[in-house]
C-alpha positions in Angstrom: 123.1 -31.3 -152.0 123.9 -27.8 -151.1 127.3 -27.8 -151.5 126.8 -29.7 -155.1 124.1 -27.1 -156.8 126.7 -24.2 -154.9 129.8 -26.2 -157.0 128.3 -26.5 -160.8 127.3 -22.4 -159.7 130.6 -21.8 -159.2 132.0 -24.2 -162.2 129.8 -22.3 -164.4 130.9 -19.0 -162.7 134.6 -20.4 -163.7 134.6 -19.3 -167.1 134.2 -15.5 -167.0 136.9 -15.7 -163.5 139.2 -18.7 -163.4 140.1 -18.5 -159.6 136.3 -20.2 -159.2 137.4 -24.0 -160.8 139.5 -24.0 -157.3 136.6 -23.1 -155.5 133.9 -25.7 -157.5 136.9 -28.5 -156.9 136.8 -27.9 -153.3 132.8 -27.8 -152.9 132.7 -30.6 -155.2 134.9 -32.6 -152.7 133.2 -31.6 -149.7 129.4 -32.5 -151.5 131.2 -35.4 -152.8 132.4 -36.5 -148.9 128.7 -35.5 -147.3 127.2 -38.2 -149.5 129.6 -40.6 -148.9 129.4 -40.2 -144.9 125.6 -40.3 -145.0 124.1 -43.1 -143.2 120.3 -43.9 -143.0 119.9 -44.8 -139.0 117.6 -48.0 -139.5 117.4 -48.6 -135.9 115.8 -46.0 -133.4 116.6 -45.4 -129.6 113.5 -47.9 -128.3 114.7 -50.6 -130.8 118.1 -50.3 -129.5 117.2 -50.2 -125.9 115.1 -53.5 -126.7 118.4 -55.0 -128.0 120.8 -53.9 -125.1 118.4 -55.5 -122.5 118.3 -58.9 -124.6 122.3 -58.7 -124.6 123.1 -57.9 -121.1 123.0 -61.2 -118.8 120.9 -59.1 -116.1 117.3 -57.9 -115.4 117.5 -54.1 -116.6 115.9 -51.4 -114.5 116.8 -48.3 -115.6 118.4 -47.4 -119.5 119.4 -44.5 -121.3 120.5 -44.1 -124.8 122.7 -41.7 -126.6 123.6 -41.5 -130.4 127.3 -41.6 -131.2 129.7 -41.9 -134.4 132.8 -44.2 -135.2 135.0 -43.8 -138.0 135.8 -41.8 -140.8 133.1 -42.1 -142.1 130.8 -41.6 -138.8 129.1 -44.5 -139.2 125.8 -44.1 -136.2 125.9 -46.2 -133.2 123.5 -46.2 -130.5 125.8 -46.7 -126.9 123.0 -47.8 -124.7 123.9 -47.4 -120.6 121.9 -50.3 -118.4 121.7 -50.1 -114.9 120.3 -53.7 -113.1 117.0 -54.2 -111.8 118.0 -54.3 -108.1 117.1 -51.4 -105.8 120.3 -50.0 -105.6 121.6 -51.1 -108.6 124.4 -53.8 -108.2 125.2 -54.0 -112.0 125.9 -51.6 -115.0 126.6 -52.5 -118.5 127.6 -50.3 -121.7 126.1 -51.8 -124.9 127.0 -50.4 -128.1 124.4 -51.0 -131.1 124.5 -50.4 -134.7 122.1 -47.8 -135.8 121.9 -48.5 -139.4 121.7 -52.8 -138.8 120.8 -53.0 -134.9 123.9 -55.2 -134.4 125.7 -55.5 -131.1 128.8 -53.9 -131.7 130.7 -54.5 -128.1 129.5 -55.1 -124.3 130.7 -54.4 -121.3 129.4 -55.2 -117.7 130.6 -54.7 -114.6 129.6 -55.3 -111.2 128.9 -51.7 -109.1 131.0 -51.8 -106.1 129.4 -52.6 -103.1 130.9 -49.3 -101.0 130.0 -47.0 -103.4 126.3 -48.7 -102.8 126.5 -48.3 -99.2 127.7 -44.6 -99.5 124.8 -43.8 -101.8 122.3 -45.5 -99.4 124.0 -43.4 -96.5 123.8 -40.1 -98.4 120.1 -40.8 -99.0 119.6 -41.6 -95.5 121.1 -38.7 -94.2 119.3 -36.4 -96.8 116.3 -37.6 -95.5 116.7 -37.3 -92.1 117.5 -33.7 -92.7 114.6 -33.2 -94.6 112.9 -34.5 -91.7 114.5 -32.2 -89.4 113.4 -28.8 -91.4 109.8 -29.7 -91.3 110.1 -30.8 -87.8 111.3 -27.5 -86.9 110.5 -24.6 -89.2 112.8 -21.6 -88.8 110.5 -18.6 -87.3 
């Protein structure tokens, strides 16, 4: 709307300094392109969370959710990360919803490998353990 109300200014500015139709033709265009790529986002991040987890073929544990656009126009789509139930996780899945009609635009799920598992579950282990050491011994 701004750039609208500053482009009839400028069209009415135009007669008393003629460089100013140039100016209310190109803030004109740019109003005229904000309307057009504006999108009401129908769907919010729990809605699309709820939608991701019905998708995936997995029990969901933990799930984030990030807005995104596509397009020239930059139409809003909710890409939804899901990580499986299991403690570690075995499974991760990308899910992208629609924000304006809460459709599922694309999956994809993959299975976590298992030595990148075993490597986290190590590094915990070992975190721990010197956790365990410092409290054990306190430095004088």
């Amino acid at each position: 709307m701004v750039y609208a109300v500053t482009a009839a200014l400028a069209a009415l500015a135009a007669f008393s300094h003629p460089g100013m139709i140039f100016a209310a033709g190109l803030l004109a265009s740019i109003a005229l392109w904000h309307m057009m790529s504006a999108w009401d986002i129908g769907v919010l991040d729990p809605q699309a969370l709820e939608v991701a987890n019905r998708e995936v073929p997995m029990a969901v544990g933990h799930a984030s959710a990030a807005v995104g656009f596509d397009g020239w126009r930059a139409r809003p789509v909710w890409n939804v990360l899901v990580f499986s139930a299991d403690d570690p996780p075995t499974e991760r899945g990308l899910v992208r919803v629609d924000a304006v009609k809460g459709t599922v635009v694309g999956t994809y799920v993959e299975k976590i490998q298992e030595s990148r598992v075993k490597s986290q579950e190590r590094e915990s282990q070992e975190s721990s353990v010197k956790s365990q050491e410092r409290t054990d011994h306190p430095d004088s």
